[in-house]
C-alpha positions as CSV (number, residue, x, y, z in Angstrom):
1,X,0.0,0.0,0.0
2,X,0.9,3.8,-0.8
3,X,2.8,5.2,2.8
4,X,0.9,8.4,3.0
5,X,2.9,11.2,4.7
6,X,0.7,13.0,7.6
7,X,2.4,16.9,7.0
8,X,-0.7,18.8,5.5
9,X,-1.3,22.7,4.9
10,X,-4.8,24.1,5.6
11,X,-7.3,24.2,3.0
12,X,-8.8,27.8,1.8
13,X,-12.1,27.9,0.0
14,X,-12.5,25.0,-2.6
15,X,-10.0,26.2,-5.3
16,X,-8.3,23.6,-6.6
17,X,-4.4,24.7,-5.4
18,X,-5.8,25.0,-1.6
19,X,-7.4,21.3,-2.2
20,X,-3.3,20.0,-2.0
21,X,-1.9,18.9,1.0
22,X,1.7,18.7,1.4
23,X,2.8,15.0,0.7
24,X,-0.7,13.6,0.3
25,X,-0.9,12.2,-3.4
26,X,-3.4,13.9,-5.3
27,X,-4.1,14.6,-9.6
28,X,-4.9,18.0,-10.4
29,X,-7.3,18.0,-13.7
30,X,-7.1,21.1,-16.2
31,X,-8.9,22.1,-19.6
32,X,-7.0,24.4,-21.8
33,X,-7.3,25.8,-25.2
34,X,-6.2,23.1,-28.0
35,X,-6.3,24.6,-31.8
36,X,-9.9,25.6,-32.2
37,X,-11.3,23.6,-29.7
38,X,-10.2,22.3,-25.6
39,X,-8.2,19.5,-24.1
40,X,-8.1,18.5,-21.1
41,X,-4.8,17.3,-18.7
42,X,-3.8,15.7,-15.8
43,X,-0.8,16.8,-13.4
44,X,0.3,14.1,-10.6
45,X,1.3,15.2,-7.7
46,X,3.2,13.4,-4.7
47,X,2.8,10.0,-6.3
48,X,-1.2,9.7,-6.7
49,X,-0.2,6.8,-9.8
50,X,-2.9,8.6,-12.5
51,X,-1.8,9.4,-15.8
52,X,-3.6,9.2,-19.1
53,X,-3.0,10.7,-22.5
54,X,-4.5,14.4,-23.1
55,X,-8.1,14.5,-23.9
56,X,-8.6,16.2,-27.1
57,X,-12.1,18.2,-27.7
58,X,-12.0,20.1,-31.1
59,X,-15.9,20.0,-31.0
60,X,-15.8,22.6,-27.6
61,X,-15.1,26.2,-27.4
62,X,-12.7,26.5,-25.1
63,X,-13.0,30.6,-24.9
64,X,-17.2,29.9,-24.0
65,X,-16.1,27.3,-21.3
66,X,-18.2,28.2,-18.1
67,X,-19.4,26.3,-15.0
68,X,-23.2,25.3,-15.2
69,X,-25.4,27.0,-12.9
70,X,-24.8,24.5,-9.7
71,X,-27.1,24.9,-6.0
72,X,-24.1,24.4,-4.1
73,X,-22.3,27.4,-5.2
74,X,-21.9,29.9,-2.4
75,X,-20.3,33.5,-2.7
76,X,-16.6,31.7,-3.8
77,X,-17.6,30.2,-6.7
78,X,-17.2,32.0,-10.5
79,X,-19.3,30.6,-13.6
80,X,-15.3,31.4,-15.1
81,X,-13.8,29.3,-12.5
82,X,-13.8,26.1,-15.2
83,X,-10.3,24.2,-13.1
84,X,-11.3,23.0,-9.8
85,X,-11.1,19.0,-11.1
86,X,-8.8,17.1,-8.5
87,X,-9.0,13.4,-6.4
88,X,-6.8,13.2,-3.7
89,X,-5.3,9.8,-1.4
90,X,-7.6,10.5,1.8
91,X,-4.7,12.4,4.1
92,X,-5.7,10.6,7.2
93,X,-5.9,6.6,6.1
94,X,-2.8,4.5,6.5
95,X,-3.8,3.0,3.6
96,X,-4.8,4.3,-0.1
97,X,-8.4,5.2,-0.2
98,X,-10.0,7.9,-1.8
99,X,-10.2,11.2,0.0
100,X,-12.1,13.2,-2.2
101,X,-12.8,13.9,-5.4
102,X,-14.5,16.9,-7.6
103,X,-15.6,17.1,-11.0
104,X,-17.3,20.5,-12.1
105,X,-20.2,20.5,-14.7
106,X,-19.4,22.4,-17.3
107,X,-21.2,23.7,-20.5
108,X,-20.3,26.0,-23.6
109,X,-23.7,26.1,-24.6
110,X,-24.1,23.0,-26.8
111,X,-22.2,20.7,-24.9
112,X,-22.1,19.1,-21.3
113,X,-18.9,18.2,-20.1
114,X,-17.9,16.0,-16.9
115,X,-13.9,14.8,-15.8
116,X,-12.7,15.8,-19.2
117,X,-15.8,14.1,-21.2
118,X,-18.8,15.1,-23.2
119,X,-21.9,13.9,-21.6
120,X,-23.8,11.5,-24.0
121,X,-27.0,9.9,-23.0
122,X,-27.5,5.6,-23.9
123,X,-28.9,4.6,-27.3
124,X,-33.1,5.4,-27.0
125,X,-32.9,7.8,-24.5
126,X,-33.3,11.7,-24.3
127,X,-30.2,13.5,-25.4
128,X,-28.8,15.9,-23.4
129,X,-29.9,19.0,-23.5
130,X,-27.6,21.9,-22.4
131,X,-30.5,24.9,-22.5
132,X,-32.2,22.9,-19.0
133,X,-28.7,21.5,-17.8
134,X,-28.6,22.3,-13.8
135,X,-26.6,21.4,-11.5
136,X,-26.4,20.2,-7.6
137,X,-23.2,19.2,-6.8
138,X,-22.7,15.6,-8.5
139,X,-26.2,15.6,-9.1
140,X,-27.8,17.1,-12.3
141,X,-30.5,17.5,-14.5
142,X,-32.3,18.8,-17.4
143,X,-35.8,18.8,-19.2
144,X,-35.7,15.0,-19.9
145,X,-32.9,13.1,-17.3
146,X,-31.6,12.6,-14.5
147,X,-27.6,13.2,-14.1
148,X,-24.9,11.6,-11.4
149,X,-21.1,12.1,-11.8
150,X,-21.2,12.6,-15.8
151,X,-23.9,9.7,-16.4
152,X,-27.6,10.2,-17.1
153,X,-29.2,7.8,-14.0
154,X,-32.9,8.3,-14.2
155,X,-35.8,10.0,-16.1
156,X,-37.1,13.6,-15.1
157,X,-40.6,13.1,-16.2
158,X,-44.2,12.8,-13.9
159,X,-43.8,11.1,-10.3
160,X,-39.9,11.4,-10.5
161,X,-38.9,14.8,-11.6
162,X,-37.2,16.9,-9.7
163,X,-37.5,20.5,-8.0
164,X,-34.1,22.1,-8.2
165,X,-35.8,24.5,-6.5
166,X,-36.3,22.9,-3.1
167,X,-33.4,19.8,-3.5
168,X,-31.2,19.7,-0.5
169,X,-28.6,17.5,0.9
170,X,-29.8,14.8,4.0
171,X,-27.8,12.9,6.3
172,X,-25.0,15.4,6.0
173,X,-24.1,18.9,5.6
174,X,-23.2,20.1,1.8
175,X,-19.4,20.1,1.2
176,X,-17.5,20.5,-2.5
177,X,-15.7,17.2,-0.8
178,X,-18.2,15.1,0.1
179,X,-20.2,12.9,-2.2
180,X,-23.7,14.9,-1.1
181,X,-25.2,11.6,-2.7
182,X,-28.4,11.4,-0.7
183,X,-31.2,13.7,-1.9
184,X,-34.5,15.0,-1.7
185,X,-37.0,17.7,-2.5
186,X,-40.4,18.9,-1.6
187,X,-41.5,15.3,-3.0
188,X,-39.0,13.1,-3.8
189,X,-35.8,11.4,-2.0
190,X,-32.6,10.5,-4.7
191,X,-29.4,8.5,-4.1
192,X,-26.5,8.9,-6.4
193,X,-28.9,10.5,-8.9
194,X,-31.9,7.6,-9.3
195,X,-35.2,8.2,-7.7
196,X,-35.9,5.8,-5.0
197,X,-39.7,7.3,-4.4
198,X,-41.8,9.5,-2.2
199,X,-40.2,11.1,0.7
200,X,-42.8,10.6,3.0
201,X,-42.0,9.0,6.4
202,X,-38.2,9.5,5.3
203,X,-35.7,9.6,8.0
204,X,-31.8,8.7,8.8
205,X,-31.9,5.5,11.1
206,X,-28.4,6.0,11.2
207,X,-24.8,6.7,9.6
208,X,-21.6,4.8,10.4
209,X,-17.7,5.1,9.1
210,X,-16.0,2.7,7.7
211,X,-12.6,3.6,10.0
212,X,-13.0,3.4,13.9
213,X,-13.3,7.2,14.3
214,X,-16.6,8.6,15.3
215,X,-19.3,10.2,12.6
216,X,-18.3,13.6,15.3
217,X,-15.0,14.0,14.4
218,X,-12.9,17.0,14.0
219,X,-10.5,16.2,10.5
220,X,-7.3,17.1,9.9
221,X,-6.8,19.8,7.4
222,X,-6.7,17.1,4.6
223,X,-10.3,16.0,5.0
224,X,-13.7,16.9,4.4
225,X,-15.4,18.9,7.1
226,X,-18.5,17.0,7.1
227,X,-18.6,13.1,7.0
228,X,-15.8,11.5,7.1
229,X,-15.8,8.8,4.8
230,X,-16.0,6.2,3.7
231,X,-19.3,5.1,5.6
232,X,-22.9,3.5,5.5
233,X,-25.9,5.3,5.3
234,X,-29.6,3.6,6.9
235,X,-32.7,5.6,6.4
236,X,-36.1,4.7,6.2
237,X,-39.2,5.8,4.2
238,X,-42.7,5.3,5.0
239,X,-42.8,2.1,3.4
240,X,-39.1,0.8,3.1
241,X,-35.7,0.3,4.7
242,X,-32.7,1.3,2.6
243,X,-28.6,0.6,3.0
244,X,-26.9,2.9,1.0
245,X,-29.6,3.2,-1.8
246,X,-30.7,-0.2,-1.8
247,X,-34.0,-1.0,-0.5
248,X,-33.7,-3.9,1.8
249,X,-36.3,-6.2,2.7
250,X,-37.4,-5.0,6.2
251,X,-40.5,-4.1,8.1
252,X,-39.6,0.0,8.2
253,X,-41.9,0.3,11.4
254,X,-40.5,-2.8,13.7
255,X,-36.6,-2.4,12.2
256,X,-34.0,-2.8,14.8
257,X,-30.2,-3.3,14.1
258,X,-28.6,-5.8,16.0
259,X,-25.1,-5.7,14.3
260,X,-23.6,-3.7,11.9
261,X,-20.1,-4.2,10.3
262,X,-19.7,-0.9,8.4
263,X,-18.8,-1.6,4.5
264,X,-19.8,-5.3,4.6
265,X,-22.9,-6.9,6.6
266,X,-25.9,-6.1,8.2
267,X,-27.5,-8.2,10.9
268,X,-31.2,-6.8,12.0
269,X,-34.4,-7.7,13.3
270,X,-38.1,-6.5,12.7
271,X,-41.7,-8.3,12.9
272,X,-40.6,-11.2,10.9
273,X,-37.5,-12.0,12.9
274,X,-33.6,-11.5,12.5
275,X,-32.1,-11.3,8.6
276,X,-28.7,-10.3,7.4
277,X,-27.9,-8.3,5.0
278,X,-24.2,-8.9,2.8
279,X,-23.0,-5.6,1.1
280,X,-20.2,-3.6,-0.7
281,X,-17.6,-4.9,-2.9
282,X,-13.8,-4.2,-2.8
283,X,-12.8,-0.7,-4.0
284,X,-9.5,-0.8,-3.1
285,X,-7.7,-3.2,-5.6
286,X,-7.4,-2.9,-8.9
287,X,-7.8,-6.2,-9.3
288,X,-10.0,-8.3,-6.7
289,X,-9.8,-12.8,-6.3
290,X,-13.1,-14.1,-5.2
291,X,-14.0,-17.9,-4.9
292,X,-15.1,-18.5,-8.5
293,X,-14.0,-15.5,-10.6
294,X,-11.5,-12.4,-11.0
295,X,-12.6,-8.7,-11.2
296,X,-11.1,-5.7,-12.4
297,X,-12.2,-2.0,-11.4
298,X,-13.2,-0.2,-14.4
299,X,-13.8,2.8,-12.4
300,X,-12.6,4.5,-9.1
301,X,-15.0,4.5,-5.9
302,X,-15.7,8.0,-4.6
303,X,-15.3,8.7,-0.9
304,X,-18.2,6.5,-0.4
305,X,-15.4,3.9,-1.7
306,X,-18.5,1.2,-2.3
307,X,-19.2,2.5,-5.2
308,X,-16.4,1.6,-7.6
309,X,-17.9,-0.3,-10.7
310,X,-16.0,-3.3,-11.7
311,X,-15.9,-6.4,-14.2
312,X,-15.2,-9.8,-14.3
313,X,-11.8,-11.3,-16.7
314,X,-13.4,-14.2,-18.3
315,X,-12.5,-17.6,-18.5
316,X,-9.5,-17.2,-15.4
317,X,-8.9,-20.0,-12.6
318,X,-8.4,-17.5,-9.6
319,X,-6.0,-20.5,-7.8
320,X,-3.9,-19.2,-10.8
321,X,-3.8,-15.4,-10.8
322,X,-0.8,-13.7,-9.7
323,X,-0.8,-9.9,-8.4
324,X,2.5,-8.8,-9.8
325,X,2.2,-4.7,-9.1
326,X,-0.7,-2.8,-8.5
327,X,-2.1,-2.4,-11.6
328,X,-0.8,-5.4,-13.5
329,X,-1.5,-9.1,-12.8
330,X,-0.4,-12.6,-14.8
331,X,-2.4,-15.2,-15.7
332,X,-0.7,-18.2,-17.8
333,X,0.4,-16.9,-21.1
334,X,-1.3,-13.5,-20.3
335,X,-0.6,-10.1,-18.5
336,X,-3.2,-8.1,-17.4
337,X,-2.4,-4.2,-17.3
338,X,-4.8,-1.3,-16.2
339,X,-4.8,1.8,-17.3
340,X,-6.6,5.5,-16.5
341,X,-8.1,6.3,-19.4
342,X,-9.7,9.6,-17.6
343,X,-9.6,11.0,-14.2
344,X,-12.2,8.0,-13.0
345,X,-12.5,5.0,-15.7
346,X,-9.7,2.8,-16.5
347,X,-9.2,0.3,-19.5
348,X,-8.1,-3.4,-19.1
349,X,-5.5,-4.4,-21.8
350,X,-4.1,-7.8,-22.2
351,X,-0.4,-8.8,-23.1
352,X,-0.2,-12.3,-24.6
353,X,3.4,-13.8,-23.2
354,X,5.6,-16.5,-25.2
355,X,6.1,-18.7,-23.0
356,X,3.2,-19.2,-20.3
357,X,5.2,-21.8,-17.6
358,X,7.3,-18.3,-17.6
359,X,6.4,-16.8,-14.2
360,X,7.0,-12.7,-14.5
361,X,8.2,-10.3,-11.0
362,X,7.8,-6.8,-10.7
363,X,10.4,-5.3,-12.4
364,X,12.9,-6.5,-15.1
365,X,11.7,-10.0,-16.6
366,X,14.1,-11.1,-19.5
367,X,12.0,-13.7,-21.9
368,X,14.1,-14.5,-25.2
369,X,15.8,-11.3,-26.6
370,X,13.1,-9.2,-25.3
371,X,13.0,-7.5,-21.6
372,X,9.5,-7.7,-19.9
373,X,9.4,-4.8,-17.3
374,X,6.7,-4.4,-15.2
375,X,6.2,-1.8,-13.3
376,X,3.3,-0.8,-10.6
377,X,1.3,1.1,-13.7
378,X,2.6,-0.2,-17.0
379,X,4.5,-2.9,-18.9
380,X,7.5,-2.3,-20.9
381,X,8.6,-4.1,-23.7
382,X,12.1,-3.8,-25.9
383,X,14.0,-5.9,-27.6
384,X,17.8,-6.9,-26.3
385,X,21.0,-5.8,-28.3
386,X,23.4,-9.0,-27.8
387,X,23.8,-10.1,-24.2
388,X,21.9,-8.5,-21.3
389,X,24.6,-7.4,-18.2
390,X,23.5,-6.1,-14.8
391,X,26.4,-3.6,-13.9
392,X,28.7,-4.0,-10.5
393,X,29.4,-1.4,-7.8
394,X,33.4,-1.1,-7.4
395,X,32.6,-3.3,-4.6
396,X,31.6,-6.0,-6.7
397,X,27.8,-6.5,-5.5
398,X,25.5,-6.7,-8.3
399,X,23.3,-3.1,-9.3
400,X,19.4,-4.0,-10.3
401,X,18.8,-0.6,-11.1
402,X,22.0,-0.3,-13.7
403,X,22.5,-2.8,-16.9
404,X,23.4,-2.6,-20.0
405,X,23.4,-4.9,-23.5
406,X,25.7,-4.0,-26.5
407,X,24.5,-1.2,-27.4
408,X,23.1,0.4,-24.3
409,X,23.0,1.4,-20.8
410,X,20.0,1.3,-18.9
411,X,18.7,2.8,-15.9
412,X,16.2,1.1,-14.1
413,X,13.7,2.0,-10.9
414,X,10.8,1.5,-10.0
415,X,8.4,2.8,-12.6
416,X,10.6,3.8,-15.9
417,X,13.5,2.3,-17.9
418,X,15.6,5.3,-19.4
419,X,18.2,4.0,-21.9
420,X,21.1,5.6,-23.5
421,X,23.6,4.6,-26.2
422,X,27.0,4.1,-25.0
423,X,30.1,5.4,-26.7
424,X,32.5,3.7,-25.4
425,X,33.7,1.9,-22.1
426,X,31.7,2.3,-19.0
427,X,34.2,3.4,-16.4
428,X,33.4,4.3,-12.6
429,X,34.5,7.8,-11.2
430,X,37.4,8.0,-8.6
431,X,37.5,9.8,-5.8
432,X,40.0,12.3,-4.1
433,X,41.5,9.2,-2.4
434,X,41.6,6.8,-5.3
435,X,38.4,4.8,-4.5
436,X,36.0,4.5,-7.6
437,X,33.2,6.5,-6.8
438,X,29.7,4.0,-7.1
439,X,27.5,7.4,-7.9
440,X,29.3,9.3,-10.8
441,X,30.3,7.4,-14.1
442,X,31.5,8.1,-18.0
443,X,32.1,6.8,-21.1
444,X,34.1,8.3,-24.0
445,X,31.3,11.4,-24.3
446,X,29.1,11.6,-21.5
447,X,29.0,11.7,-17.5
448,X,26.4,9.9,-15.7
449,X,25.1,9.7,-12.5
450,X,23.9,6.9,-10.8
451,X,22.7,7.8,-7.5
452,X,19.2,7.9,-6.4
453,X,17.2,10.7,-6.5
454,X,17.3,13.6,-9.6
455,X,16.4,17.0,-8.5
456,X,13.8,18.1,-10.7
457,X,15.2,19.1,-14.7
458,X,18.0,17.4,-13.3
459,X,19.1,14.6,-16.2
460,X,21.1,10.9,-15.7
461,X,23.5,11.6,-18.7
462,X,24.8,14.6,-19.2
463,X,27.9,16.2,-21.8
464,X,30.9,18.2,-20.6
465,X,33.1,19.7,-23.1
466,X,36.2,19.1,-21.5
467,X,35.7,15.1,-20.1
468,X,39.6,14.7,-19.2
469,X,38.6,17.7,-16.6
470,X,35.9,16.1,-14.5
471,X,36.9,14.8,-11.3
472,X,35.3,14.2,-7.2
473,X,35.6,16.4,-5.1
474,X,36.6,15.8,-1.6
475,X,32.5,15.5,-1.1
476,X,32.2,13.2,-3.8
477,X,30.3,16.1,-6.2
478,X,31.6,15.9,-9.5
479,X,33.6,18.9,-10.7
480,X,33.5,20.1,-14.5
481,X,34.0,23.0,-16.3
482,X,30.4,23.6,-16.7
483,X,29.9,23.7,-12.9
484,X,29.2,21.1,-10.1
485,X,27.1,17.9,-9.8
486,X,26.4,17.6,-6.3
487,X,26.3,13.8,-5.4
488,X,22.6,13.7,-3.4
489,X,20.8,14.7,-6.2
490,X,22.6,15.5,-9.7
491,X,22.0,19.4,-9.3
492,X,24.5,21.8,-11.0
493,X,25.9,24.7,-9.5
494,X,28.5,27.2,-10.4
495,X,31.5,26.5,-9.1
496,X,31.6,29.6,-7.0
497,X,28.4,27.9,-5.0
């Protein structure tokens, strides 16, 4: 699981640079102008994982972009505010669960957009129609739908159509954070966007985390300021019992819970006697092993984090299916590799292997003349020039992270593969006292360095035009006419510094 650092900053109104905390990974979602029309990006920050190619809109205006006309708004927000898009790692879990998300409805007048996508109803249903388009939060609707986190849920028409005018949050107080996925109006009571019925008789039963802290809780300045999540909602209506928007089947009237474990199960009694209740699915694996078949999550959970969507990988023996990384799994002659596709939805993609008694590890897998690395969000493939080679320290001891073939040198962490064509012999760096140096390197053209982190700009290979000059330092920096490499990080300074 992703270590989540506990240093935040405090939050300041809902913009999306005050939604950052200091060392909790988070993505940062932007639309910009592309040609005539928008794309929209992503920006990782502090190791969230989420990357996908730029979405490209030539169909949308960038330049009429504006923020449809939302209920939650308060003095803050600006029509032209279009960038607030972000999720975030939840700053006060010890392990990697959603924090928050928020996705801004947006419009330029003949288009709806959502987390970087136009809105587009099913097949035989009411298209959208931007002219009606309002907003609540995740919750929308125009003249013909109803609209939940860029997906039409419901119809708008006789028993079940809203009033935007009177909709208001229950069972929690508004927040841009929270998933404000419980409903209702003068008439009507909603969850995640689909009408459950009248809301007569409707009233919380109760509300209960997933994590051990109480539903009164005073967050850190990473969190929401209402309901911490995840958690279970119970609330009744005059006729029914519902768990997190699904009706149960229970006497509303005589309902008493007699044990609840939050996320999962259910145990309760009413006039016909004690039932249980089995709920929830697992939101926080890419890729989930049950007792008959193998899922994959083809979209992130909110907050809520029960309601991920997944699917099942046909025809796979779960005795057989091997977790390599995060995000990429192995099943006989196949790998398995996810991939964001936008800020929420992800795309499966399988990798057939040569050889399937070949069992692959994280990192580099040599099958043949090819190199199989896998890495915790992608698979790399490349062909080998000649022989591989794993460099040696001066010491002797064997470097995973450094190789190289006959053509090339490689380095190699946890995530990339950078490769660069040697000219020459590799030779190690010494130091003031003679020692070879195991974090400063060159061949016949180029310096390297090969210690561990890179401050940022800060290249593996670089050129010096007089080689014959660059020598250690007594601190084991590297010294060149261009300036100095320090040894912690590859930064170059004047040689004044």
């Amino acid at each position: 699981m992703l270590p989540i650092k506990p240093v935040c900053l405090a939050l300041a109104l809902f913009s999306t640079a005050s939604l950052a905390c200091s060392g909790v990974p988070s993505a940062a979602f932007y639309y910009q102008p592309w040609g005539q029309g928008t794309k929209y990006i992503v920006e990782d920050s502090d190791g969230y994982g989420l990357y996908f190619p730029d979405i490209h809109l030539p169909q949308v205006k960038f330049k009429q972009l504006r923020r449809v006309s939302d209920g939650t708004d308060d003095e803050y927000d600006s029509p032209d505010d279009i960038n607030n898009d972000f999720v975030r790692v939840d700053g006060g879990a010890y392990i990697r669960t959603n924090g928050g998300w928020r996705f801004d409805w947006l419009t330029d007048g003949r288009h709806i957009l959502w987390a970087g996508k136009i809105v587009q109803n099913p097949p035989g249903t009411p298209k959208v129609d931007a002219a009606t388009f309002r907003a609540w939060g995740r919750f929308a609707a125009d003249k013909d739908s109803l609209y939940f986190d860029g997906e039409r849920t419901d119809d708008n028409h006789g028993e079940k159509q809203v009033d935007m005018d009177s909709l208001q949050q229950v069972g929690g107080r508004m927040n841009s954070l929270d998933s404000a996925d419980v409903l209702k109006d003068r008439r009507n009571l909603y969850f995640q966007g689909r009408w459950l019925g009248s809301v007569q008789g409707y009233s919380i039963l109760d509300i209960k985390p997933w994590t051990r802290r109480p539903i009164i809780y005073s967050p850190n300045s990473c969190e929401s300021k209402s309901n911490p999540g995840p958690w279970d909602t119970i609330w009744r209506t005059k006729s029914q019992v519902f768990v997190n928007g699904d009706a149960i089947n229970a006497d509303p009237d005589t309902f008493h819970i007699v044990r609840w474990i939050a996320g999962s199960l259910l145990i309760y009694r009413d006039k016909d006697g004690e039932k249980r209740y089995a709920f929830g699915k697992n939101c926080r694996s890419t890729f989930d092993l049950q007792r008959d078949k193998v899922t994959w999550m083809t979209r992130d959970a909110s907050r809520r984090a029960n309601d991920c969507r997944v699917a099942t990988i046909p025809d796979v023996d779960p005795e057989y299916f091997r977790h390599l990384t995060d995000n990429v799994a192995q099943y006989k002659d196949s790998l398995y590799l996810v991939r964001y596709v936008s800020g929420v939805e992800k795309t499966l993609s399988v990798i057939h292997l040569p050889d399937p008694q070949q069992e692959l590890q994280e990192g580099v897998n040599i099958i043949g003349n090819k190199v199989y690395f896998i890495a915790s969000d992608d698979v790399t493939i490349f062909d080998i020039n000649g022989q591989w080679q794993w460099y040696k320290s001066p010491d002797g001891t064997t470097l995973n992270y450094l190789a190289h073939d006959d053509r090339y040198t490689y380095f190699i962490n946890g995530d990339t593969v950078e490769h660069f064509k040697l000219k020459g012999q590799w030779t190690w760096f010494k130091d003031a006292n003679g020692q070879l140096s195991d974090t400063f390197a060159h061949d016949d053209h180029y310096i390297y360095y090969v210690g561990d982190g890179l401050v940022r700009d800060a290249k593996r290979r670089n050129e010096t035009r007089q080689l014959n000059a660059a020598h250690l330092d007594e601190n084991g920096s590297l010294l060149t006419v261009e300036g100095r490499y320090t040894s912690y990080n590859n930064e170059l300074r004047p040689l004044n510094d």
